[in-house]
Structures are given as C-alpha cells and as structure tokens.
C-alpha positions in Angstrom: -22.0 28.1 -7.2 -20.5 25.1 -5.0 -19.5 25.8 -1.9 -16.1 24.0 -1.3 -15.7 21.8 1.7 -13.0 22.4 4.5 -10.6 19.3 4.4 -8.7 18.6 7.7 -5.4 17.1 6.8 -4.3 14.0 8.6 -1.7 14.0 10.4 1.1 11.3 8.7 2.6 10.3 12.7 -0.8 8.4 12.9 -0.8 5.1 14.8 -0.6 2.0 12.9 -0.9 -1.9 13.7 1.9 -2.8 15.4 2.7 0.0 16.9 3.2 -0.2 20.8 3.0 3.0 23.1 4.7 2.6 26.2 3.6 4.6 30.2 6.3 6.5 31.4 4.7 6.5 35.1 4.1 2.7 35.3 5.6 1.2 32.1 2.4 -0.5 31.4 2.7 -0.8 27.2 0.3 -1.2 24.4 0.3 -3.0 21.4 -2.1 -1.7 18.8 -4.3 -4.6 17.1 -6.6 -2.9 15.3 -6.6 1.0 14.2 -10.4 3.4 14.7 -9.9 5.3 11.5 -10.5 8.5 13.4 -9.5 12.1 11.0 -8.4 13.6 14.5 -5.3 11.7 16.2 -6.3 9.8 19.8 -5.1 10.1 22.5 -3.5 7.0 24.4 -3.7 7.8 28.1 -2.3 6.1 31.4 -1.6 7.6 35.1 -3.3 10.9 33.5 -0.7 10.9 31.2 -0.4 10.5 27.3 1.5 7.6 26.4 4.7 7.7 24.0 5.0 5.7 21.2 8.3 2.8 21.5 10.8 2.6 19.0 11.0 -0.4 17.2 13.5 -2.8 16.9 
C-alpha cells in the first residue's frame, strides 16, 4: 500500500511582485521584484521587527 504524503497548504496572503512592505520603526519600505517560491511564508524583517505589507493605491 502507498503511503500518502502530508501536503502543507499555502497560505493564499503570500507576497507577490509588486507588493511593498513598509517598517513601522523607521519607514524604510520594500518593493518586491522577484518572489523565492518558498511553501512556508518569509518573514520581512527591519529594527527586529516584521514589516507590514502597504495598501495599494
């Protein structure tokens, strides 16, 4: 019998081209330019703190 493998499901807020995350310490913001393709979602840190995505206008 095959054994079935544990799928991890991906997480549909994941960051896309474009996007730009923004430091609420310094303001310091990032555009994205090109996406890893990582299953698990990363992290965008600055001043030891995750950065928050900006809404678009």
């Amino acid at each position: 019998m095959a054994q079935k493998k544990a799928v991890k499901k991906v997480s549909k807020k994941g960051v896309k081209k474009g996007d730009v995350y923004k430091c609420s310490v310094c303001g310091l913001a990032v555009r994205v330019d090109e996406v890893c393709g990582c299953i698990d979602a990363c992290d965008i840190i600055c001043c030891e703190k995750q950065m928050r995505p900006q809404k678009r206008a």
